[in-house]
C-alpha positions as CSV (number, residue, x, y, z in Angstrom):
1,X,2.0,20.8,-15.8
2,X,-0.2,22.7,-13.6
3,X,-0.9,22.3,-10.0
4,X,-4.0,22.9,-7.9
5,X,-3.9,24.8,-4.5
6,X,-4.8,21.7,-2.9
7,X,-2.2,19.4,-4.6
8,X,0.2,21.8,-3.9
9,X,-0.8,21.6,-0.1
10,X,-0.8,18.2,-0.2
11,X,2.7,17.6,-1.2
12,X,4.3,20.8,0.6
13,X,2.5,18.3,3.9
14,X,4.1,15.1,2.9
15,X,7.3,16.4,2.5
16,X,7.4,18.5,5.7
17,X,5.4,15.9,8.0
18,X,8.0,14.4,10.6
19,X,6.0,11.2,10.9
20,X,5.2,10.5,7.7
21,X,7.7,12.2,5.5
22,X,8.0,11.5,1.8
23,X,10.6,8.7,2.5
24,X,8.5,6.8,4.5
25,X,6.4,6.4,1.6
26,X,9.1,6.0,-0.9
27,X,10.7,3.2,1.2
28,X,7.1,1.3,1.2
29,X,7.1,1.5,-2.4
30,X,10.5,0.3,-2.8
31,X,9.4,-3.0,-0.4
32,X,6.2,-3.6,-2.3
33,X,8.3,-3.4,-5.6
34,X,10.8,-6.1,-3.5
35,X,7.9,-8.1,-2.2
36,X,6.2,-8.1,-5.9
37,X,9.3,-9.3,-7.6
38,X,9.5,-12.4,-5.0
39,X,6.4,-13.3,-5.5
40,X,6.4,-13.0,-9.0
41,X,3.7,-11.2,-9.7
42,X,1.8,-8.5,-7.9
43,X,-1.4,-8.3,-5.2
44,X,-4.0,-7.1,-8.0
45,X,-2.8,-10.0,-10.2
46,X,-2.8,-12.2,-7.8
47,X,-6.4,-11.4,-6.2
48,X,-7.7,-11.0,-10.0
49,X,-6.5,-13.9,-11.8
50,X,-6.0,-16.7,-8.9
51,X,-9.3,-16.2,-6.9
52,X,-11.3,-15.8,-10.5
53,X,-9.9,-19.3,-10.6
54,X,-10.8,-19.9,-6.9
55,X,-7.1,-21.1,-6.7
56,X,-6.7,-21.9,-2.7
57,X,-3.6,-20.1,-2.4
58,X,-4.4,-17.3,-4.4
59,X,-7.6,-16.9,-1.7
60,X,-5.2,-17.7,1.1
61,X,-3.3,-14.5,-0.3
62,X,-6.3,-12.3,-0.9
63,X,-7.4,-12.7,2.9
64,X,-4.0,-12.5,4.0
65,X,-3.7,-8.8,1.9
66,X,-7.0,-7.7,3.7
67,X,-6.2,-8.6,6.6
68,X,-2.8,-6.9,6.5
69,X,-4.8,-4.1,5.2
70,X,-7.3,-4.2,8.2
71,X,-4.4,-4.5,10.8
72,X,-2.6,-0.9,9.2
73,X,-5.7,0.8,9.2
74,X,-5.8,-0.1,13.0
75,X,-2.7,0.7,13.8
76,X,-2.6,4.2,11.5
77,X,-5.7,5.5,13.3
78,X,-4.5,4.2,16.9
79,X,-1.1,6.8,15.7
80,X,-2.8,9.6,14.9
81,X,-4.9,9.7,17.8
């Protein structure tokens, strides 16, 4: 499989960032897989299927994503500042 430069630099940063190292990320994705399998189901199914129905929770869970969403982005931009 070939690379690009860019991917290349890409994942050579991930890997040597301190703050953000390739663990970080790979621990997120283990929780969302955690979270996903508690919920039984996952946040695209969930936001596709139950608010197509206007189910109350599924919208309940929808804003509650965004807003969880909204509140990282915050708090990623206020870190790397």
């Amino acid at each position: 499989m070939k690379t690009s430069r860019r991917g290349r630099a890409v994942i050579a940063r991930l890997i040597e960032d301190d703050e953000f190292s390739v663990w970080h990320y790979l621990g997120g994705g283990g929780l969302m897989g955690t979270g996903a399998l508690l919920a039984g189901g996952c946040n695209i199914g969930q936001g596709l299927s139950g608010a197509a129905t206007l189910s109350a929770t599924s919208l309940l869970a929808v804003a509650g994503i965004l807003a969880g969403m909204s509140l990282g982005m915050v708090w990623v931009s206020r870190a790397s500042t």
